[in-house]
C-alpha positions as a Markdown table, in Angstrom:
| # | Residue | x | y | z |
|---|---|---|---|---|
| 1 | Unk | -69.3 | 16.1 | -141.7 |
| 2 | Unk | -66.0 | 17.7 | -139.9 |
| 3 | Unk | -66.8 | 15.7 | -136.9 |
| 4 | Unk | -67.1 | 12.3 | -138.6 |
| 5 | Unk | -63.7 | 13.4 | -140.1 |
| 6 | Unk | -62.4 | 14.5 | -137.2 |
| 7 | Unk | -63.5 | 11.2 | -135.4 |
| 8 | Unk | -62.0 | 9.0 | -138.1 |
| 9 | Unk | -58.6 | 10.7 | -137.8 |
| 10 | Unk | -58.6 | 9.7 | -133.8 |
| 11 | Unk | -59.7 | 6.2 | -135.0 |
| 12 | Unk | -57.0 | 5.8 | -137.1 |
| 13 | Unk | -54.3 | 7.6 | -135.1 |
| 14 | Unk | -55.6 | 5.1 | -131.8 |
| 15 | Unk | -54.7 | 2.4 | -134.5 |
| 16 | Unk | -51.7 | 3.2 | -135.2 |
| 17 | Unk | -50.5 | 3.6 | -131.9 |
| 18 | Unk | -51.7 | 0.4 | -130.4 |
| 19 | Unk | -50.1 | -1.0 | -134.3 |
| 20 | Unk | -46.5 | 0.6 | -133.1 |
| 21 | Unk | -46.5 | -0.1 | -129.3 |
| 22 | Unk | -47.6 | -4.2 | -130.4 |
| 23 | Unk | -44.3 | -4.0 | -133.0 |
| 24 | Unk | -42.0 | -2.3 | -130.5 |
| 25 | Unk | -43.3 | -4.7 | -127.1 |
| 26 | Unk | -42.9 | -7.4 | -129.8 |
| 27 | Unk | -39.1 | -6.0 | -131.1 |
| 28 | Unk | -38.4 | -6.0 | -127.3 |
| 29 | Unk | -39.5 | -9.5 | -126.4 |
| 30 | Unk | -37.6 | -10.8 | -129.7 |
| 31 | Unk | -34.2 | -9.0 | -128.2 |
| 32 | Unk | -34.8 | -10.5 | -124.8 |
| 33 | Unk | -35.5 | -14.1 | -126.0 |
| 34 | Unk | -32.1 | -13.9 | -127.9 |
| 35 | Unk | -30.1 | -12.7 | -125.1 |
| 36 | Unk | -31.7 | -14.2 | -122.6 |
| 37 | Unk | -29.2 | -17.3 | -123.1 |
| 38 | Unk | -26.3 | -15.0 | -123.0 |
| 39 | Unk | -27.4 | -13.2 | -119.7 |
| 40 | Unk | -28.0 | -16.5 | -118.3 |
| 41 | Unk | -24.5 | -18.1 | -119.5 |
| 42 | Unk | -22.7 | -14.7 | -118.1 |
| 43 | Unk | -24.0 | -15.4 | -114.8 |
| 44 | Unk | -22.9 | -19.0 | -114.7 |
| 45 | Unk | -19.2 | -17.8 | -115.3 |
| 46 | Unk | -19.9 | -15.2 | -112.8 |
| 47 | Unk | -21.0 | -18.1 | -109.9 |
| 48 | Unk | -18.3 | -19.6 | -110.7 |
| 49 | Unk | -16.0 | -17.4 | -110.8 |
| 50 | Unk | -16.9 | -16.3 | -107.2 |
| 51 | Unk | -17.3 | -19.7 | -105.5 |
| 52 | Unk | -13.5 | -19.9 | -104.4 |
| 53 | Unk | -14.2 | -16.4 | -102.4 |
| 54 | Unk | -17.8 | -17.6 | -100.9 |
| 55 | Unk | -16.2 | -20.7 | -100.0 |
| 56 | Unk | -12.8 | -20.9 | -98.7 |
| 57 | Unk | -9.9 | -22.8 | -100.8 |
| 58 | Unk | -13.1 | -24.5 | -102.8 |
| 59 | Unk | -11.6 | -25.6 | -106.4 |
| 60 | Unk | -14.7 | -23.7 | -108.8 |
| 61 | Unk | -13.2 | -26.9 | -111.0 |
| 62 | Unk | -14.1 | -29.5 | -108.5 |
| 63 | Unk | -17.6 | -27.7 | -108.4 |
| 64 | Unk | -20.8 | -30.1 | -108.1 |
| 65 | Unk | -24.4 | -28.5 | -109.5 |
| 66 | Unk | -26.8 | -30.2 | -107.6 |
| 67 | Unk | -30.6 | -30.0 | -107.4 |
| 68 | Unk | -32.3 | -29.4 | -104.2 |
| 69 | Unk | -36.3 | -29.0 | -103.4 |
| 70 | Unk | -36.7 | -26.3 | -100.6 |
| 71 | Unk | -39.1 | -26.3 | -98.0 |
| 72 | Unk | -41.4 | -24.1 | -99.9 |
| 73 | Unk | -42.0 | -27.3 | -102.4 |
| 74 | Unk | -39.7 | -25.3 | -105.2 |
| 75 | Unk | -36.9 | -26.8 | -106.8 |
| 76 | Unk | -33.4 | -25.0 | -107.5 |
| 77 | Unk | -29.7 | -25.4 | -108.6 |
| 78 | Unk | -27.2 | -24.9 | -105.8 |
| 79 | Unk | -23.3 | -25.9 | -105.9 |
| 80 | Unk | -21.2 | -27.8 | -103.9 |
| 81 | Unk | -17.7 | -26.9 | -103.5 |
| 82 | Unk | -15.1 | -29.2 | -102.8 |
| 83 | Unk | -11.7 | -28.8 | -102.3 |
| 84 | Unk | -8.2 | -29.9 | -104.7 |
| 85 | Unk | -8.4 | -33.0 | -102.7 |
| 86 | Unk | -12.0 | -33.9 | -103.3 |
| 87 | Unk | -13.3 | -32.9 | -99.6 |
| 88 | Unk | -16.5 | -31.5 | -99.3 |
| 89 | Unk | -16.1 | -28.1 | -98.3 |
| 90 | Unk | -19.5 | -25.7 | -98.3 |
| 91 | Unk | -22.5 | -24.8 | -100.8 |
| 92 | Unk | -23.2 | -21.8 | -102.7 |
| 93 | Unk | -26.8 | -21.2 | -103.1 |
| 94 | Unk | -28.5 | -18.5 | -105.2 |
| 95 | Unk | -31.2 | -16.2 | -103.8 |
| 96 | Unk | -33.4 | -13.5 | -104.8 |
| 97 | Unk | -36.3 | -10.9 | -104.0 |
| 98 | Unk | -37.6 | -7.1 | -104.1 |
| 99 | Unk | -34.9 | -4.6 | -103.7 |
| 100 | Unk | -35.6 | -0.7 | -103.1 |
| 101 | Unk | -35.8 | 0.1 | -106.9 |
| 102 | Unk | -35.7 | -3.6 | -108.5 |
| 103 | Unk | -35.1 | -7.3 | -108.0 |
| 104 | Unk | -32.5 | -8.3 | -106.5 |
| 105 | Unk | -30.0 | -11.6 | -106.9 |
| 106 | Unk | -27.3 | -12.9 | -104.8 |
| 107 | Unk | -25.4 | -16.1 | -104.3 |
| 108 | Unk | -24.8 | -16.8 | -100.4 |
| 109 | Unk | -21.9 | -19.1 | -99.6 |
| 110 | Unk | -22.4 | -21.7 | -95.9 |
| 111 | Unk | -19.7 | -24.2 | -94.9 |
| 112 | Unk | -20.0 | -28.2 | -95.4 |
| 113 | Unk | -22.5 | -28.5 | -92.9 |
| 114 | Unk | -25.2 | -25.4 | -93.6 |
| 115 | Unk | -24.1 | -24.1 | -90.0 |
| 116 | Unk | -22.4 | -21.0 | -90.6 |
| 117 | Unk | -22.1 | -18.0 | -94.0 |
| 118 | Unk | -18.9 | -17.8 | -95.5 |
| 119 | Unk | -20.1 | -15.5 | -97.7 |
| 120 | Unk | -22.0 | -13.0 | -99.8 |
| 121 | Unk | -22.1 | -11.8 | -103.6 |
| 122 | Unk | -24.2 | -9.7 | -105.1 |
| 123 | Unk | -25.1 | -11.0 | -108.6 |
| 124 | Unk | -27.3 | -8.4 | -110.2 |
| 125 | Unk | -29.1 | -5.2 | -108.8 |
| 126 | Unk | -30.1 | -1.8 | -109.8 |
| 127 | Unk | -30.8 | -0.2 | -106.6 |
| 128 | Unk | -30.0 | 3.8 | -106.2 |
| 129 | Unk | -26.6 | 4.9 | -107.5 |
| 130 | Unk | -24.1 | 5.9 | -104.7 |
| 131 | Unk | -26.1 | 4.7 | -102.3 |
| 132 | Unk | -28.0 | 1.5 | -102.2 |
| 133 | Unk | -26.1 | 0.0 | -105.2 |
| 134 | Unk | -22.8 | 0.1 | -102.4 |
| 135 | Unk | -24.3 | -3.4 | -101.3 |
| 136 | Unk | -22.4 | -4.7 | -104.1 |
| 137 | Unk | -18.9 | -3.4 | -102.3 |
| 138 | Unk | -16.8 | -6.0 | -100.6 |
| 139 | Unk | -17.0 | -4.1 | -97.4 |
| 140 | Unk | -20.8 | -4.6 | -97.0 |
| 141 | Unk | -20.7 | -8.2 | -98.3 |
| 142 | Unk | -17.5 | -9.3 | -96.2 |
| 143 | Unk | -20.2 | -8.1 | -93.2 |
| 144 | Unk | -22.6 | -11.5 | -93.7 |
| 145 | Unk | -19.1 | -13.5 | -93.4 |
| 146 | Unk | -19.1 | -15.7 | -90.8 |
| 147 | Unk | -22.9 | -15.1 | -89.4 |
| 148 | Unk | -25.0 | -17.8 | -88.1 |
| 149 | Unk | -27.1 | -19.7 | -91.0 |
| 150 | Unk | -29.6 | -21.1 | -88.0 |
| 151 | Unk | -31.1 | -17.9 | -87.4 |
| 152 | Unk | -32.5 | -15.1 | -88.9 |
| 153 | Unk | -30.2 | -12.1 | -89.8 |
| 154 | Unk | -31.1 | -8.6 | -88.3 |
| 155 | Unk | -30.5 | -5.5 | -89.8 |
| 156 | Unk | -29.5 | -2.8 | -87.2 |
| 157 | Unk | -27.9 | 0.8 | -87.6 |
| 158 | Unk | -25.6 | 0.5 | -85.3 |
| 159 | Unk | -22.5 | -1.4 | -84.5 |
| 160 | Unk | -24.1 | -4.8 | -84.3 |
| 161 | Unk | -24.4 | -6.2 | -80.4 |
| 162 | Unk | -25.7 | -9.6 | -81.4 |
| 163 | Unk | -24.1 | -12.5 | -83.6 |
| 164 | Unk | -27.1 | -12.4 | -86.0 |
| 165 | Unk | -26.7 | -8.8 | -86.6 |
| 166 | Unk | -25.7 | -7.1 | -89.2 |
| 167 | Unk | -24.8 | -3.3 | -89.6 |
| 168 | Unk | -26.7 | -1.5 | -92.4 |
| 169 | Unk | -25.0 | 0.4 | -95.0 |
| 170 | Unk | -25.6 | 4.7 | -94.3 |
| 171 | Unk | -28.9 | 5.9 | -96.0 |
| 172 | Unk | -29.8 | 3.0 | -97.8 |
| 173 | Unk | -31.1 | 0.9 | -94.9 |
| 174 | Unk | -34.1 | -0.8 | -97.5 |
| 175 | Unk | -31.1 | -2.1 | -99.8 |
| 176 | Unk | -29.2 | -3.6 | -96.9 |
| 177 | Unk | -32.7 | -5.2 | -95.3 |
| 178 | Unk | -33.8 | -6.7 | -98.7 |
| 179 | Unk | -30.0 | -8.2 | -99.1 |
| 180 | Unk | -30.8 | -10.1 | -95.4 |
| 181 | Unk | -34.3 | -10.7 | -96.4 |
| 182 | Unk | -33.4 | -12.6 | -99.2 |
| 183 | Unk | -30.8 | -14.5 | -97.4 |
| 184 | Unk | -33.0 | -15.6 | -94.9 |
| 185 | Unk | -35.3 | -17.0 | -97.4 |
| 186 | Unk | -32.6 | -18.7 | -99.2 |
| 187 | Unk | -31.9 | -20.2 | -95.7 |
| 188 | Unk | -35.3 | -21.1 | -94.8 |
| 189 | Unk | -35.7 | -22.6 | -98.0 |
| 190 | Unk | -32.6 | -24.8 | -98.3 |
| 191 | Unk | -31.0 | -25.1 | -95.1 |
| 192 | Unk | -32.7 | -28.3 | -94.1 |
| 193 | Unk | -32.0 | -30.6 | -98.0 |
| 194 | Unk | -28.7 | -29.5 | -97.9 |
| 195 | Unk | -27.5 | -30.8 | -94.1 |
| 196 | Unk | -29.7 | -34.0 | -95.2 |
| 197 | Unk | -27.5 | -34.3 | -98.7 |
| 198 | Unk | -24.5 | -33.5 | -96.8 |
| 199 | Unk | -25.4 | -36.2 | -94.1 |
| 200 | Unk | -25.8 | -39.0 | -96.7 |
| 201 | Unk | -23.1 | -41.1 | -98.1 |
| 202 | Unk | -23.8 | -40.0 | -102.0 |
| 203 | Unk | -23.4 | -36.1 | -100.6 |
| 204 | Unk | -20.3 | -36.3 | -99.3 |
């Protein structure tokens, strides 16, 4: 009789568990629905608010979002910067991946014709305190400024001996490949739609 007891108290203690972690995954997914708008909208301002540093004397006013489908088939928003004067100027297109602790999201700015970076931002990361999370500093970032965009970056540890390369940042050498990773991507992705938009009369 004790055991039957003693077996309906687990039974009804499993119940109750599986009862509070359902309310408190539910709680969670009801907080991150309502803010999910907010964290979106934030990062808008945030792209915008960066596009005159990613591409040089662009007017974030004059700003065009345009729609582009990648190579991969996949669709996604990239902005076109133009100048006071209405010139066409660069793109700023968003990228993201696997960092060394968690997802990683960047916008990377190229000039009018795709050919070359003019820039890099970090958008959102949580990668190691003090170490990886430095690839949000403007000394590592200002390193992607001015690299090729028609071929693949290269990580190195060294002072970089190629124009492609680019000098990882001291004990967090995953961070600082995942950061080039997911600009090559981006690149492989986009690289191509955007010189054809740029090429036709209704990009320019």
């Amino acid at each position: 009789m004790a055991g039957a007891t003693k077996k309906g108290n687990y039974i009804s203690q499993a119940w109750l568990v599986i009862l509070l972690g359902l309310l408190y995954g539910g709680a969670l997914a009801a907080v991150q629905t309502t803010l999910s708008g907010q964290i979106e909208a934030n990062k808008k301002a945030e792209t915008y608010a960066v596009i005159p540093d990613l591409v040089s004397d662009a007017d974030a006013g004059q700003t065009q979002e345009r729609m582009v489908t990648g190579e991969n088939g996949k669709e996604s928003r990239v902005y076109q910067g133009f100048g006071s004067d209405g010139s066409h100027l660069g793109w700023v297109l968003p990228g993201d991946g696997s960092g060394f602790a968690d997802k990683i999201e960047l916008l990377v700015g190229l000039d009018a014709e795709a050919a070359r970076i003019t820039g890099m931002y970090v958008l959102n990361q949580k990668e190691t305190p003090g170490l990886g999370d430095y690839i949000t500093s403007a000394g590592f970032q200002e390193r992607f400024r001015d690299k090729p965009a028609d071929q693949p970056l290269a990580v190195v540890k060294t002072d970089p001996s190629a124009e492609n390369e680019v000098r990882a940042l001291t004990g967090a050498t995953i961070s600082s490949e995942s950061v080039a990773g997911i600009i090559n991507q981006a690149l492989a992705n986009y690289r191509a739609p955007l010189q054809q938009m740029a090429a036709s009369p209704a990009g320019k």
